[in-house]
N, C-alpha and C positions, 0 to 999 in steps of 0.2 A: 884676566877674566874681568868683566864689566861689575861693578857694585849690586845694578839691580840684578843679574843673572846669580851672582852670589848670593843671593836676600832669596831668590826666588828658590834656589838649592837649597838653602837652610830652612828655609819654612816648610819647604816638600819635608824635608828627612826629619824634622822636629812634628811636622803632623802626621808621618809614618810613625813615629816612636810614642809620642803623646798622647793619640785621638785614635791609633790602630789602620790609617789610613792603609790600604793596600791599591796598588795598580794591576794587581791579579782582576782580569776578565768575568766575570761570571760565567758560570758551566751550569746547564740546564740538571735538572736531577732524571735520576734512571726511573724505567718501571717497576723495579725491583722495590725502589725508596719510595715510588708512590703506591704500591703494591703496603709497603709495613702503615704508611700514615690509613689506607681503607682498612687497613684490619685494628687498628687502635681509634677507630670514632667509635662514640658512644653510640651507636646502631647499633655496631656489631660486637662491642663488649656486653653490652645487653642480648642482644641470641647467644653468647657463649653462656651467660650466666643464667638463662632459662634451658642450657642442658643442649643447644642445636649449635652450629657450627655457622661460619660466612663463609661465603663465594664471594666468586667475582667473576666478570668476564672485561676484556677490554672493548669497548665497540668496535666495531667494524666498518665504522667510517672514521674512527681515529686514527690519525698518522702521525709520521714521527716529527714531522712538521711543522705540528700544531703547537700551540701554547699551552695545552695542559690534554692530561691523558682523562677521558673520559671512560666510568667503570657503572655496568649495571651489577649490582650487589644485589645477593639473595641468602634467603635463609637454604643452608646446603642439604642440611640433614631433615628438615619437614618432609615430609611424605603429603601431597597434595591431590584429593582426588579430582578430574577431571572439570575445569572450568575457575580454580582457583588459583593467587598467584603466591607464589614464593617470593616474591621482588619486594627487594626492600626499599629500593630506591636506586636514583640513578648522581652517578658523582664525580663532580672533574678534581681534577690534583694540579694546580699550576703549575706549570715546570720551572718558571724562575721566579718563584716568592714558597712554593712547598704549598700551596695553601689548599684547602680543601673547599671544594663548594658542594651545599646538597643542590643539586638542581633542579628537583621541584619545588622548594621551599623558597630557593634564592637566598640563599641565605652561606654564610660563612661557617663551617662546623669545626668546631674546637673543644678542647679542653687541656688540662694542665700537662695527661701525658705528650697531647697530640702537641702542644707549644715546644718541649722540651727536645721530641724530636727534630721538628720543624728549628729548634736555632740552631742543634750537631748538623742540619743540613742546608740551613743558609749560612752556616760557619765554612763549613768543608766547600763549598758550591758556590761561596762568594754573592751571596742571594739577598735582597733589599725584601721587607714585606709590603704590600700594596696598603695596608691595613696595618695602623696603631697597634703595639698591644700594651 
């Protein structure tokens, strides 16, 4: 075997063991995992703690295609009469970073439980975040 092919083998498997290097693929995350991250944003731990429940629905121009799944969220249990909206917002889930956007605000929605899911799923899923944390 040639010196640099050697060096180049040793460096792989010492930056495997070292630095946690993997040559595992990323795997997009399920509905189901972006399904737990919309029930744990502070929207909607906020309507559970004023006594009402969340929804969701997935759009239905979202496909399995896309880069992240897109969810109109509403308060479930309000009773709304006629002309008023239960929508709390509208919100995508990235499929390969986990990440949450509100998408009227534009904005990136977090917080410490939603971080802690988000790394068990870019750990399992092999998942880079687009955004620092």
């Amino acid at each position: 075997m040639k010196p640099a092919l050697r060096l180049m083998i040793f460096l792989t498997l010492i930056g495997n063991i070292r630095f946690g290097w993997t040559t595992e693929l990323p795997e997009p995350i399920t509905l189901s995992e972006a399904e737990i991250l919309i029930y744990l944003m502070p929207a909607s731990v906020k309507l559970r703690q004023q006594g009402f429940d969340v929804g969701w629905e997935l759009e239905k121009f979202s496909n399995q295609n896309a880069d992240s799944f897109r969810f109109q969220v509403f308060n479930a249990k309000r009773k709304c009469p006629e002309g008023c909206s239960v929508t709390v917002g509208y919100f995508a889930v990235d499929k390969r970073t986990a990440e949450v956007e509100d998408l009227d605000a534009r904005r990136i929605v977090t917080d410490e439980e939603i971080r802690g899911v988000q790394a068990i799923l870019r750990k399992e899923h092999h998942l880079a975040s687009k955004h620092s944390e």
